[in-house]
N, C-alpha and C positions, 0 to 999 in steps of 0.2 A: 158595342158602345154601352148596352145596358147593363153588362157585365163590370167593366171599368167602373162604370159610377157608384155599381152595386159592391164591391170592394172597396172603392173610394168610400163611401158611407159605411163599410163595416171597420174597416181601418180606423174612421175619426170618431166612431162609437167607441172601439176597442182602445184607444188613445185615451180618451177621457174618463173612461173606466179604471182604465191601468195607473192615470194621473190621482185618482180620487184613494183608488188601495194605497200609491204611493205615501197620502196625505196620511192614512192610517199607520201605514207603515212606520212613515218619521216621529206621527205622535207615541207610539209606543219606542221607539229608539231615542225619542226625547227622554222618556223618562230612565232609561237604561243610561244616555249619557248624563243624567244629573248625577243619578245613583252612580257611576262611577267617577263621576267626579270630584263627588264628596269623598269615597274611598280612598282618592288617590290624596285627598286632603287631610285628611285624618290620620295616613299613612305617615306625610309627612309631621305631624306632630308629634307621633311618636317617634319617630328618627330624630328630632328637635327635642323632644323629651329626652332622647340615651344621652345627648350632649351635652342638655345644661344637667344632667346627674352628674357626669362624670366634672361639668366646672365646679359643682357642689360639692365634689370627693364622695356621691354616694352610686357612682357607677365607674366602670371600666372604660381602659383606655379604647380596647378593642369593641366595645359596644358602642362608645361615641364615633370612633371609626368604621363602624358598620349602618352607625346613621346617617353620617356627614355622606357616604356615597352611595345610600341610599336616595339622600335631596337629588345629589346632582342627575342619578336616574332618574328620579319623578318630577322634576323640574324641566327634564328635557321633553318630556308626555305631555305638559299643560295644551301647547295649541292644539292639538288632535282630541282633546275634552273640550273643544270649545266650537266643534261646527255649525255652520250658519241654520239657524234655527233651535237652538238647542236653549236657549235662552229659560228662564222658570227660577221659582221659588227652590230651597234646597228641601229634601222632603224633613228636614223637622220644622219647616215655616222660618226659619229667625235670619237669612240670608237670600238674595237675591241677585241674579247675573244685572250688572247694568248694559242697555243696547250699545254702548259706548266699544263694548269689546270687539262687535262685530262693523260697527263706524268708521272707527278708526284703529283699523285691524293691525297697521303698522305700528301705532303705540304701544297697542298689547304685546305683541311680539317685540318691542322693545323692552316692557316690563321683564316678560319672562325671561328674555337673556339675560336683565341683568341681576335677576335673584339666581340662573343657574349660575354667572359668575361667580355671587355672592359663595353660591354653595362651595363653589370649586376651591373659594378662598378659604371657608371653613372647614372642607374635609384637610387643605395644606397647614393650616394651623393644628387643627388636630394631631396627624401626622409626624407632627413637630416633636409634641407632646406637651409643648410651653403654654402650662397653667394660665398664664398672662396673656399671651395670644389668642386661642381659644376665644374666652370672654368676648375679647373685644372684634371677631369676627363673628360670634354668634350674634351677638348683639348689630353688626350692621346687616347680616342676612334679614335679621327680625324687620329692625328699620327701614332699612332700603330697598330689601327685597322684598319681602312675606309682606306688610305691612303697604309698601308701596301700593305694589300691584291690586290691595284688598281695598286701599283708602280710593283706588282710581273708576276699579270695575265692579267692586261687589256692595250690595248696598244692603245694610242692617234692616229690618222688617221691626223688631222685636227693640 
């Protein structure tokens, strides 16, 4: 009997220890998922960058085309940059996650499908090659999608 209890008490020791590294744990994986989350954001600007060169005429058909599905790859990563607790300032201070992401989690995951649509519509206009089209798909990815989702969950510091 004294043995059970005496396990039972090193078990809920051993629990609350493992519970407390865990907290260390997620606060350093916090800072890992900010930081890559802002890469994965940055990323996409630059892919948003080759496409309005090319509506500009000062970039290629095939770079605008390596951006447009680049979005649709990095558009499809967003919820997996956003697990619960992951929440923080971006580390240059000027952006912050609002709790709203993690609230009403179904929203978020509605945003994000529908800037990956956006995307998908963008890379088919590209695709096309129709100077005309382009534009006016870049421009509702911006709006509806990029834009959307940043005016819902992200909130300006700066």
């Amino acid at each position: 009997m004294k043995s059970s209890i005496r396990h039972l008490v090193l078990a809920t020791i051993m629990t609350f220890t493992m519970g407390g590294l865990g907290g260390l744990c997620l606060a350093q994986d916090k800072e890992t998922v900010i930081k890559n989350r802002e890469a994965l954001m940055k990323g996409q600007g630059k892919d948003l960058g080759s496409v309005k060169a090319f509506i500009e005429g000062k970039g290629e058909l095939a770079q605008a085309e390596v951006g447009a599905t680049g979005l649709i790859q990095s558009t499809t990563k967003i919820p997996e940059l956003f697990p619960p607790g992951s929440g923080g300032t971006s580390p240059d201070g000027k952006y912050a996650t609002k709790p709203v992401i993690w609230t009403d989690w179904n929203k978020f995951l509605e945003a994000q499908k529908n800037a990956h649509a956006k995307a998908e519509a963008l890379l088919v206009a590209v695709k096309s090659g129709n100077k005309d089209a382009v534009p006016a798909a870049w421009d509702d990815l911006l709006k509806n999608g990029c834009n959307a989702c940043h005016d819902t969950f992200r909130e300006r510091l700066n």
